[in-house]
N, C-alpha and C positions, 0 to 999 in steps of 0.2 A: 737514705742510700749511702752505704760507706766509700769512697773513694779509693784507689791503692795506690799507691806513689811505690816510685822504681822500687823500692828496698821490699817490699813486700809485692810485686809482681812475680807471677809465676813463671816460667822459661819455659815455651815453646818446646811439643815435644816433635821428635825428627819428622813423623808422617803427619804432620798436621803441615811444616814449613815446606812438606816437599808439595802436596796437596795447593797450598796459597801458590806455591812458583808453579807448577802445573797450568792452575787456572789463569793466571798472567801468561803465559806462552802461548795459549790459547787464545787469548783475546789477540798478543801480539801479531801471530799467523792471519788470525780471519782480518783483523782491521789492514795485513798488509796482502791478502789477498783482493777487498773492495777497492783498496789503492790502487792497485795492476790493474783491475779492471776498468776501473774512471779513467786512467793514463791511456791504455788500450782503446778506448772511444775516443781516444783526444781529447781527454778533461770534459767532454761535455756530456754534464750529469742530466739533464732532460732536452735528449735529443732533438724536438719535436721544435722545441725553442731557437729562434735568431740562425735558422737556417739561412744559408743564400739560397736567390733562384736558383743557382744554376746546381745545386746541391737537389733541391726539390724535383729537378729537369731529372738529374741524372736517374735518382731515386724510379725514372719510371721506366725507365731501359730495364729488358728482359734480359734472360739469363745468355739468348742466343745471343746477343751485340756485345763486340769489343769494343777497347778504346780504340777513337782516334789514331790512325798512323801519319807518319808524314807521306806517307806514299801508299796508298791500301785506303781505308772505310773510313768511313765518317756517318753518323745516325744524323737521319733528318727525321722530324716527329713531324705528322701531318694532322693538321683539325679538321675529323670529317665531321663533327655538328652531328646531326640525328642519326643513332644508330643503324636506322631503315630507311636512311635518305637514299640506296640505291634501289628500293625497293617501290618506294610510295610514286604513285603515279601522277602527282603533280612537284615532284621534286625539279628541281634546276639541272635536269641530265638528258640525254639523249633519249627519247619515248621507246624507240627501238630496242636501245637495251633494255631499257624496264623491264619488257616484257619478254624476248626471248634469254629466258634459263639455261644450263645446259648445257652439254657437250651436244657438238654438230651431229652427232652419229652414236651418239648414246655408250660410249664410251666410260663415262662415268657408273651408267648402270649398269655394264658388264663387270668390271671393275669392282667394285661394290661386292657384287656377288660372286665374282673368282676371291677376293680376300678372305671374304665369310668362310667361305666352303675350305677354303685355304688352310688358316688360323682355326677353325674347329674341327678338323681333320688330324690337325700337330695338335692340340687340345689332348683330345682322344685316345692321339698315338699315344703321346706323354706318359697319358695318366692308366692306360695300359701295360705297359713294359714297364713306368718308373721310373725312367730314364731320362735324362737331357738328353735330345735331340741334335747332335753336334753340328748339323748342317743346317739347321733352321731356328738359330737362336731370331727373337725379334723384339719390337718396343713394345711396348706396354699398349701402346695406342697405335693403331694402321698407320701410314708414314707416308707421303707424297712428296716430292719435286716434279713444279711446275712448269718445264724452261722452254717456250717464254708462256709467260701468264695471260699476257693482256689485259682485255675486259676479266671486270671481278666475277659480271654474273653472266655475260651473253658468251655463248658459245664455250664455256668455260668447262673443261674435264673433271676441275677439282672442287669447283664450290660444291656441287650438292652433297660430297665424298665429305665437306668440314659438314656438313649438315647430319653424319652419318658416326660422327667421333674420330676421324682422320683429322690428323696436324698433318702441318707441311710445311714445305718453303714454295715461294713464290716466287720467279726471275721473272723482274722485266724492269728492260730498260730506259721504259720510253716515256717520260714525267706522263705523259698527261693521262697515262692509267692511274697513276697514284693515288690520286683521290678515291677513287671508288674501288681501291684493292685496301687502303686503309680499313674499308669496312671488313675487312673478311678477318678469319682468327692467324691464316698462317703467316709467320714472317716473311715479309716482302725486302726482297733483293734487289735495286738498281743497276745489273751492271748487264753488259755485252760477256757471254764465255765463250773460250776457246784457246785452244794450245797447249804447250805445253810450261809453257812461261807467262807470268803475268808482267803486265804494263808493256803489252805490243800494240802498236798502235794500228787502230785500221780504221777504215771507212766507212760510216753507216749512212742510213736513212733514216729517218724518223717520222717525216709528213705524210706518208701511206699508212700508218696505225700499225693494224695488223698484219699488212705485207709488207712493213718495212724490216730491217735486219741491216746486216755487214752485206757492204758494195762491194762485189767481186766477179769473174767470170764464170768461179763455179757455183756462184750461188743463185738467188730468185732477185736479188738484188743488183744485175750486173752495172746498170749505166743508170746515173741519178741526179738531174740538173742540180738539186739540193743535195749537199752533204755535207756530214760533220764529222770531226776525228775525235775518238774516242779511246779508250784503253781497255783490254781486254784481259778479265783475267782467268785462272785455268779455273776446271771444274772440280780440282781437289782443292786448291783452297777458298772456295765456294764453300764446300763440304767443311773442312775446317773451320772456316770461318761463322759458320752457323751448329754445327755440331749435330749434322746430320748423322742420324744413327747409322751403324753399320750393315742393317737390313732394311733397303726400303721399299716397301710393298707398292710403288708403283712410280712409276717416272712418265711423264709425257711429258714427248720430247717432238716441239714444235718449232723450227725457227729458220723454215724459210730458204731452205738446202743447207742451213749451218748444222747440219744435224753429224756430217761425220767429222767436222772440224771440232764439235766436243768431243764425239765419243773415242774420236781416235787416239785420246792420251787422257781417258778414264781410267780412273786406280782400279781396274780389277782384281786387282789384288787383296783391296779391303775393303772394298763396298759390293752388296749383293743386291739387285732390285728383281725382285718378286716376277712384277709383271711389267711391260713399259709396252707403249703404243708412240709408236715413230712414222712418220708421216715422211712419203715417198723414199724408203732408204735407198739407194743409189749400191751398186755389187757390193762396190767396198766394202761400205759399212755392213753387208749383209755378213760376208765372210768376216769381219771383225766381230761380230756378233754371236758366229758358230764356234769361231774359234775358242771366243771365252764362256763356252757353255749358255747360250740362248736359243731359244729351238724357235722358229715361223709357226704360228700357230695360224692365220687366216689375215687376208685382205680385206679389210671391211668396208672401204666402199671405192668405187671405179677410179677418184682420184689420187689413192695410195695413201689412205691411213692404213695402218696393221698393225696388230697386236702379236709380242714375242713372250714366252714364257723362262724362266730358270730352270736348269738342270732339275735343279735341289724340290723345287717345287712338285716336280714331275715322280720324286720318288714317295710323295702322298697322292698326287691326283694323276690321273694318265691325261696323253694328249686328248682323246676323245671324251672323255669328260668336261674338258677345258673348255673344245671348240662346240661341245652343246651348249654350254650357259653364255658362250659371246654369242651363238649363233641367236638362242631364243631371245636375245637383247637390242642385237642389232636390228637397225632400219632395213625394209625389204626395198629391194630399188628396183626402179622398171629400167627391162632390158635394154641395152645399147642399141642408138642406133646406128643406122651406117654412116660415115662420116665423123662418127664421136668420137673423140681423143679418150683414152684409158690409161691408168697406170699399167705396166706389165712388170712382176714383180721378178719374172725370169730375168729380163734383159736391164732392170732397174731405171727404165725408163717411160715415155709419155709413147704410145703409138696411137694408130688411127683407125677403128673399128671398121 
């Protein structure tokens, strides 16, 4: 093999040196794009490695939780151990709930069956005309708020509705539900709502369970040897803060006469709820309730749960329509008797049969 030294080397002709610098500015860009990129993860080329705990913690927060504020939320992670430990009949819980499932009044399975009919209805519409539906945009999946939750599974409007492919959120405030709302799918909420302002401070109850709430004169709560001060925040940033979609197909709303102390400073304005069942609503809040487009659909049972429907809703389904599928769902009750106290949805109050 002959050798060539400088004097007989050949010189490079123009598109071959621009070709060699070409492929150099190329390697230059990609190798200072993998750069940016290793820099952009914080230098750390295999994430999975020399994590902290509290790195691995965070890692399991959902998309709904913010950070930490110095005044507002803070995520507490609960370990509920067996998946169906609210379910299995020698579990460490109260026998009672084990076994009653459910909404009191079947609520859930009217419910159920007004969304179906609902959402396959706008389905239908849709894909007849072609059109977006301008008053009935909704999630991808049925949508619930809880407020308040309670028990996960006894008495409860919304479990069998996650059993059914509804997300939700879950409000309650009162720890010792925790554990066994940990089992369910929907984001759970600790807090007291109301107002229009959040961090107002007020009085509740907690050692009545399910009949406890905020101490007040107008509430179910009025006089409570036990009680504790808590902080109340409004129900938009509730909504906010969990990123409750802008249509939601169902609200039950239980808490105890605090029912018009939420509703009465609800963003109507940009939230829609489908269908909601409110428990004894008081005038007020009836007329707050017409006013922003919710029509009385039926009293479902003598002590004043009822079921309300949206405008919006009403221009797929009619009212009679509506009140045959709660009607064929709900419990049949034997008639009052004399002396029996009843709701009266006229006068928004308790009377005497």
């Amino acid at each position: 093999m002959v050798s060539l030294n400088k004097k007989h080397r050949k010189t490079p002709s123009v598109s071959r040196v621009l070709l060699v610098w070409g492929i150099k500015f190329c390697l230059q860009i990609s190798l200072g794009i993998i750069i940016g990129f290793l820099l952009g993860s914080n230098g750390n080329i295999y994430p999975n490695n020399n994590r902290s705990l509290e790195a691995e913690i965070s890692s399991l927060a959902t998309s709904d939780e913010k950070k930490t504020d110095k005044e507002g939320w803070h995520s507490i992670f609960v370990y509920f151990g067996k998946s169906d430990a609210i379910q299995a009949s020698d579990a460490p819980l109260e026998r009672k709930s084990n076994i009653m499932e459910g909404s009191q009044v079947k609520q859930d399975e009217m419910i159920a069956a007004l969304v179906k009919t609902y959402r396959e209805k706008r389905h239908a519409t849709k894909a007849s005309t072609g059109k977006a539906l301008e008053n009935h945009e909704i999630s991808r999946s049925p949508y619930f708020v809880d407020l308040a939750a309670n028990d996960a599974i006894s008495l409860s409007n919304t479990y069998k509705l996650e059993q059914l492919g509804f997300e939700g959120l879950c409000v309650e405030p009162n720890p010792v539900y925790w554990f066994r709302l940990a089992h369910r799918k929907c984001v759970v909420a600790g807090a007291f709502v109301g107002g229009d302002k959040d961090l107002q401070e007020v009085e509740v109850s907690l050692e009545n369970k399910e009949h406890g709430g905020i101490v007040g004169k107008d509430f179910d709560n009025k006089r409570k040897s036990k009680k504790e001060k808590r902080f109340t925040v409004s129900i938009r940033t509730m909504f906010e803060q969990f990123d409750v979609p802008k249509r939601v197909d169902y609200l039950s709303l239980d808490v105890e006469g605090a029912e018009e102390l939420i509703m009465k400073d609800f963003p109507f304005d940009t939230y829609t709820i489908s269908f909601a069942t409110i428990e004894r609503p008081k005038l007020g809040l009836q007329a707050l309730m017409e006013k922003n487009g919710y029509n009385f659909v039926m009293l479902l049972v003598n002590w004043g749960e009822t079921i309300w429907v949206h405008n919006s809703v009403l221009e797929l389904m009619s009212l009679e329509e509506i009140k045959g599928i709660v009607s064929k769902a709900k419990l049949r009750e034997r008639p009052l008797q004399k002396g029996e106290k009843y709701f009266d949805i006229k006068t928004g109050q308790f009377k005497t049969f």
